[in-house]
N, C-alpha and C positions, 0 to 999 in steps of 0.2 A: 399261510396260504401259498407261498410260492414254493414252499418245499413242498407241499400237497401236489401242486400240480404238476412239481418235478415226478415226486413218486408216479403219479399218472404217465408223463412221460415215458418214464424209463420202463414200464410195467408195460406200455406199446412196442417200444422197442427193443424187451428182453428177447433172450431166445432161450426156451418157448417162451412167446408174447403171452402173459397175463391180461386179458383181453376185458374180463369183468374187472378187473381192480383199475385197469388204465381209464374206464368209464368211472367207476367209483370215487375214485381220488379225483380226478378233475372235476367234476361234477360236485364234491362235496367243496375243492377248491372255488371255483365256480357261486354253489351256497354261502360260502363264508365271506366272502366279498361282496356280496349283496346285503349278506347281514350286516356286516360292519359299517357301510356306507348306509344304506338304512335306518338302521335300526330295529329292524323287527325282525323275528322269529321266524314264523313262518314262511317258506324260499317264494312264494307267490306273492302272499304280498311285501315281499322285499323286493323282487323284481319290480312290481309296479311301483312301489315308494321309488328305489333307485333311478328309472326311467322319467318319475316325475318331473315336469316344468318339463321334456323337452316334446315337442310336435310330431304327431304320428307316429309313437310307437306302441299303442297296441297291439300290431300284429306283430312284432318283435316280441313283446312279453310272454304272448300267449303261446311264439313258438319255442321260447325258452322255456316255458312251464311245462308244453307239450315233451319234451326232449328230458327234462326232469324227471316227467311220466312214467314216457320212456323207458328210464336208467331204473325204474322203481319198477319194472313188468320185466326187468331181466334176470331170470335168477341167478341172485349171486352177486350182483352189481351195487344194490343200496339195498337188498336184504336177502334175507339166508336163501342159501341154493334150494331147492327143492325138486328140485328137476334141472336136463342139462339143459344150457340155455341158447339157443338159436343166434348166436350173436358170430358174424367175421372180422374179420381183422377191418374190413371197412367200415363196419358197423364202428366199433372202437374208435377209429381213426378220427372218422364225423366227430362222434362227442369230443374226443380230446384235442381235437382243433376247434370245434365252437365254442369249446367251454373257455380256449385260451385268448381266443379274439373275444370273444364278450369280459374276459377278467377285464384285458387291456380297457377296451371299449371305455368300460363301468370307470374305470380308474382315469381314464381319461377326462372323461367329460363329469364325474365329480368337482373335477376342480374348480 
């Protein structure tokens, strides 16, 4: 997971920046952290497993899920290109800073 989301890193701040893979890799970083604390498969309901027992976070989960979405309507980002994809460097940036505060986040408050 954390070499995942190094790759994400370094894919932001190549030059030229790799801008779908810095979303891709953090965000599957991101995934695989929820799944391990979890247990479950599916990144939705690992987000809400993961979140469970603590108070008022469903609108946390659902903007994680929303931004998962996201990464999945980008082409190129969680699947194949097919068009070029609208996405800037701050576009990128978002995801691979939210994805690294919620890794911590999740990692945190598991314990």
């Amino acid at each position: 997971m954390r070499e995942q989301y190094n790759k994400g890193l370094r894919a932001l701040h190549d030059r030229p920046a790799d801008l779908e893979k810095a979303v891709s890799e953090s965000l599957n970083a991101l995934e695989a952290v929820a799944r391990i604390i979890s247990g479950k498969k599916d990144f939705g309901a690992a987000i809400d497993s993961a979140l469970a027992g603590r108070r008022d976070t469903g609108g946390l989960a659902a903007a994680l899920k929303a931004l998962y979405g996201w990464a999945s309507q980008v082409p190129g980002a969680r699947h194949g290109r097919h068009a070029e994809p609208d996405l800037t460097f701050a576009d990128a940036r978002y995801a691979v800073r939210t994805a690294g505060v919620t890794i911590a986040y999740l990692i945190e408050t598991a314990s």
